[in-house]
Backbone as numpy.savetxt, mean C-alpha at the origin, in Angstrom:
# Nx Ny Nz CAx CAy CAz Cx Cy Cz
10.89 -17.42 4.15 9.50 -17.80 4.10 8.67 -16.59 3.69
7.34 -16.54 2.72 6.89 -15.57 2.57 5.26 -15.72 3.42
4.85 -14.27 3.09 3.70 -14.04 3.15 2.43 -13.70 2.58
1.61 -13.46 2.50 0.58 -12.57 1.57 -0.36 -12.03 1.90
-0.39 -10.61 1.50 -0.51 -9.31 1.73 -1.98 -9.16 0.79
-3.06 -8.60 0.81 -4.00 -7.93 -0.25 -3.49 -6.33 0.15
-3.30 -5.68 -0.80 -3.13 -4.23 -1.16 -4.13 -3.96 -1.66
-5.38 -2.32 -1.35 -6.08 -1.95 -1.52 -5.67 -0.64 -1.73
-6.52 0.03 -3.28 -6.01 0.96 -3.34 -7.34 1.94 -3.73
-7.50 3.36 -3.87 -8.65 4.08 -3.91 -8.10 5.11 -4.79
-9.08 6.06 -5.52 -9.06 7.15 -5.73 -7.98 7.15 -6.85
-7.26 8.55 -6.76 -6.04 8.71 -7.84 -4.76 6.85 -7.83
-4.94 6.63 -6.56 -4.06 5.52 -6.69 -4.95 4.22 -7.41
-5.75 4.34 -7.34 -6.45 3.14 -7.89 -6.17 3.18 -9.99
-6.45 4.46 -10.26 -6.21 4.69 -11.87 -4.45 4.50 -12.06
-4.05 5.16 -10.71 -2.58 5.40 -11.64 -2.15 3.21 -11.55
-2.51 2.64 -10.53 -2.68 1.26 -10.70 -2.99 0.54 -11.13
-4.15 0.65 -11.93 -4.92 -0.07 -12.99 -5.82 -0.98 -12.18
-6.35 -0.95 -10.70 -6.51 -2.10 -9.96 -7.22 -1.46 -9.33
-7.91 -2.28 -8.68 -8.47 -1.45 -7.13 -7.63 -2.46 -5.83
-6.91 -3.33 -6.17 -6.45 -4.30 -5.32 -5.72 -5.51 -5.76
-4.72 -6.36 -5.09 -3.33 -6.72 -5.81 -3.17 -7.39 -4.40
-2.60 -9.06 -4.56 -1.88 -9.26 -3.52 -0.65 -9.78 -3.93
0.07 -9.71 -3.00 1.33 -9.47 -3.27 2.24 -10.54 -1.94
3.32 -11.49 -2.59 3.95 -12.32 -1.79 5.15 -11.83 -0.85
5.50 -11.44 -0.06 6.62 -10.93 0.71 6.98 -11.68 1.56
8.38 -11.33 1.39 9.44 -11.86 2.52 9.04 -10.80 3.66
9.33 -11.72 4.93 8.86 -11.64 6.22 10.56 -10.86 6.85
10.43 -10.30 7.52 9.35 -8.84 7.92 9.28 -7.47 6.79
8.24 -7.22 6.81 8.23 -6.40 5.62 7.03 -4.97 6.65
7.65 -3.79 6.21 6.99 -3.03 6.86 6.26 -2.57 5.90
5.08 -0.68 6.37 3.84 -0.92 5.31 5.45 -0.22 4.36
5.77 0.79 4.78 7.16 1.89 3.56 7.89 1.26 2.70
7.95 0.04 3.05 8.89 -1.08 2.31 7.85 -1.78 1.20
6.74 -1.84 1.47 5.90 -2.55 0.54 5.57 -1.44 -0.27
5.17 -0.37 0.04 4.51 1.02 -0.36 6.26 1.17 -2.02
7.00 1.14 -1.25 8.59 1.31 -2.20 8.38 -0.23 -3.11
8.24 -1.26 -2.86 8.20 -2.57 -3.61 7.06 -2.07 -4.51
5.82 -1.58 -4.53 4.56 -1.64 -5.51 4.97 -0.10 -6.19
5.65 0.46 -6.23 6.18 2.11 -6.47 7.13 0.88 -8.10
7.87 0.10 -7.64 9.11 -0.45 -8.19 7.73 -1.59 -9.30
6.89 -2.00 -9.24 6.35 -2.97 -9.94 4.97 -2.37 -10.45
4.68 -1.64 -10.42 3.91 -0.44 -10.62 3.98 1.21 -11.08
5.22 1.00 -11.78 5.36 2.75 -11.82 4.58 4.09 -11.71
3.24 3.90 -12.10 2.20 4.73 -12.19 2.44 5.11 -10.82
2.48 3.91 -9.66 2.01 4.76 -8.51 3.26 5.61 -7.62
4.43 5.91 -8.42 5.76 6.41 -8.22 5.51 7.91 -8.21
4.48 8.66 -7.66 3.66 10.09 -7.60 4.42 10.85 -6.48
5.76 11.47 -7.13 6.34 12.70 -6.44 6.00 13.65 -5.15
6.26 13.42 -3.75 5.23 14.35 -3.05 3.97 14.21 -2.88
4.12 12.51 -2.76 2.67 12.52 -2.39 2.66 11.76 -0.87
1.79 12.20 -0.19 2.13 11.56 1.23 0.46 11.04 1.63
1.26 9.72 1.82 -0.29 8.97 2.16 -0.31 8.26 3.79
-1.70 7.89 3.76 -1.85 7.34 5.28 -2.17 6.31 4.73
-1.69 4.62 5.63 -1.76 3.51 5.61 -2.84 3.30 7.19
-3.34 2.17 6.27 -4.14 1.30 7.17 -4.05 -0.02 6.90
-4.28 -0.70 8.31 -3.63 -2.07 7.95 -4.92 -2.57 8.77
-5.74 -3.36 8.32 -7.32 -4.42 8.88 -7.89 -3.33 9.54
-7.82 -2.23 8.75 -9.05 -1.62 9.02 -8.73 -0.13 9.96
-7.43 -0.29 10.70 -6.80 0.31 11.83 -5.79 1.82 11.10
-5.35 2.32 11.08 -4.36 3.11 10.73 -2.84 3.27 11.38
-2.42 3.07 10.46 -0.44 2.99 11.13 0.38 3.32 10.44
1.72 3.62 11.37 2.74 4.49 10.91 3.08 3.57 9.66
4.14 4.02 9.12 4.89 3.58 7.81 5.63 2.38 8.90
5.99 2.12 9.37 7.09 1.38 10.09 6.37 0.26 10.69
5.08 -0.09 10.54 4.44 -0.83 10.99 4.56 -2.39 10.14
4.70 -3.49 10.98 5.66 -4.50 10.55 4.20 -5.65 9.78
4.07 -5.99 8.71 3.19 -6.63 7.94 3.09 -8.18 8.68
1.93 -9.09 8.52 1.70 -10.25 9.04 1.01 -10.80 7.76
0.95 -12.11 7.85 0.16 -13.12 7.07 -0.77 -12.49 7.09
-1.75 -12.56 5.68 -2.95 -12.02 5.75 -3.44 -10.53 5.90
-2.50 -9.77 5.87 -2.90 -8.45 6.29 -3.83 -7.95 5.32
-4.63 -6.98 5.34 -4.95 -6.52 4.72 -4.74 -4.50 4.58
-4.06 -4.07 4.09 -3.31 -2.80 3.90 -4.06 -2.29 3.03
-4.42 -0.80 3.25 -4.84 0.08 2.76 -4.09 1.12 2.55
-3.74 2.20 1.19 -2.97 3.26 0.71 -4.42 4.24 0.55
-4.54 5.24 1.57 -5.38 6.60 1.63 -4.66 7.85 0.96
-4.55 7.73 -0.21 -4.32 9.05 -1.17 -5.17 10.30 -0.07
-4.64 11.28 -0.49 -4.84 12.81 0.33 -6.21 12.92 -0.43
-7.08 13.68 0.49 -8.08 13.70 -0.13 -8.62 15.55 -0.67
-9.01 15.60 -1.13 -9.34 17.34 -1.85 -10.81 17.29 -2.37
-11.23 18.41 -1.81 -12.79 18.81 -1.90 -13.00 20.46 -1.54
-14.18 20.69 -1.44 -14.56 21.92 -1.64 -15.64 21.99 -0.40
């Protein structure tokens, strides 16, 4: 049975994506690392070497291992750099 996910994306991930946002059907249980590796695989742009991001899921922030639900809404927080 699947699910569906909106993926939100910002900043450098948003260009290397072409999107600002994408939903996406998954088989159940799907964690955020596993989806983060699925949109890496259907998306190459966002396949960025050493890059370590923080997930948020409805708004909240969570580990990579955090298990996806109907409807989620997931966020990818690229590192941020300023002066």
């Amino acid at each position: 049975m699947g699910m569906k996910v909106k993926d939100k994306f910002f900043a450098i991930l948003r260009e290397k994506a072409g999107v600002g946002e994408l939903v996406e059907d998954l088989v159940m249980p799907t964690t955020v690392v596993e989806l983060w590796s699925l949109l890496q695989q259907t998306h190459p742009g966002l396949a960025l070497p050493g890059l370590h991001l923080l997930y948020a899921v409805n708004q909240s922030y969570v580990s990579g291992d955090h298990v996806l639900h109907e409807k989620d809404e997931v966020v990818f927080v690229p590192p941020v750099s300023g002066g």
